[in-house]
C-alpha positions as CSV (number, residue, x, y, z in Angstrom):
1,X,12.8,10.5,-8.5
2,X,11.0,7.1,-7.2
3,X,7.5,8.1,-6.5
4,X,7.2,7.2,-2.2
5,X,5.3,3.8,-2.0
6,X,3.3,3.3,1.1
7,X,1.2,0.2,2.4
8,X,-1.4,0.4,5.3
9,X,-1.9,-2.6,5.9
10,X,-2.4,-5.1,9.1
11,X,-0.3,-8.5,10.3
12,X,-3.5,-10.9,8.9
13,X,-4.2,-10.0,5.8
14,X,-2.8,-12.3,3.0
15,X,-3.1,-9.5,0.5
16,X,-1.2,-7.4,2.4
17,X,1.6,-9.7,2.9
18,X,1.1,-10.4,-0.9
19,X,1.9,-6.4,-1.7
20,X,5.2,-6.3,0.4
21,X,6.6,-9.6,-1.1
22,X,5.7,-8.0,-4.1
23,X,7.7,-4.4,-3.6
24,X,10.7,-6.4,-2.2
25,X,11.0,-8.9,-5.0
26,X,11.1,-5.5,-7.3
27,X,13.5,-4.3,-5.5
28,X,10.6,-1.5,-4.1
29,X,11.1,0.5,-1.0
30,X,8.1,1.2,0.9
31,X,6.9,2.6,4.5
32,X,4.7,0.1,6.0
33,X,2.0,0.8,8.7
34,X,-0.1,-2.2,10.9
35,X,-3.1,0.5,11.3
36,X,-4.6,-2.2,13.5
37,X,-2.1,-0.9,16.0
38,X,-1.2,2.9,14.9
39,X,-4.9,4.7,15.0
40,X,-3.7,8.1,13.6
41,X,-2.3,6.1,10.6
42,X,-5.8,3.8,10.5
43,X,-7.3,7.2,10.4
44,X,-5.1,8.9,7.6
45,X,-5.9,5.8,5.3
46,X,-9.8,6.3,6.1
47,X,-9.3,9.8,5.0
48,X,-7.3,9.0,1.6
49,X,-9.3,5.9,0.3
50,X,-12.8,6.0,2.1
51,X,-12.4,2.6,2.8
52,X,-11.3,0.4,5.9
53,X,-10.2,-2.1,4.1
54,X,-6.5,-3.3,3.6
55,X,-4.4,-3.0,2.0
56,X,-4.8,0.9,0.9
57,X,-1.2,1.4,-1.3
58,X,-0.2,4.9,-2.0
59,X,2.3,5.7,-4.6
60,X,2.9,8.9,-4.8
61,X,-0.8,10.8,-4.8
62,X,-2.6,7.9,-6.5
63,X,-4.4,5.8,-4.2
64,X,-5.3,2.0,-4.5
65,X,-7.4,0.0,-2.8
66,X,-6.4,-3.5,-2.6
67,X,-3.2,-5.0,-4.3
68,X,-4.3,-3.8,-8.1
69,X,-1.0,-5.4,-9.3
70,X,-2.1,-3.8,-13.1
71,X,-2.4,-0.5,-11.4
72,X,0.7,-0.5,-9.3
73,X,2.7,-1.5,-12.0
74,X,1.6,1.1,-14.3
75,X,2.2,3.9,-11.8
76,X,5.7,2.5,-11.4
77,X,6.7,1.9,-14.3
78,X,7.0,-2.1,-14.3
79,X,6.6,-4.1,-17.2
């Protein structure tokens, strides 16, 4: 099974926008949330990375903090 991709992330952030082109031109599905406008998910990314930065990506349990494109291809298998 496709471990579940998820992006907090908010509309100005270029390296934000530079994860989801990413996902899509891979053919990734991923659940995105704009914590600058949904506090409970701002919140629950606080809690998982100890950071307030975006983007936080989740795949599966692993966390990363910024768009580690090394790291988020390893954890999905992309060469």
């Amino acid at each position: 099974m496709e471990a579940k991709v998820v992006v907090y992330s908010t509309p100005t952030c270029p390296w934000c926008k530079r994860a989801k082109d990413y996902f899509k031109t891979n053919g990734i599905s991923f659940k995105d949330y704009d914590v600058s406008k949904d506090k409970e998910k701002a919140d629950e990314m606080v809690k998982k990375s100890g950071q307030m930065g975006v983007p936080v990506i989740t795949i599966g349990s692993n966390v990363i903090v910024g768009f580690d494109k090394n790291r988020i291809d390893s954890l999905l298998g992309i060469r």
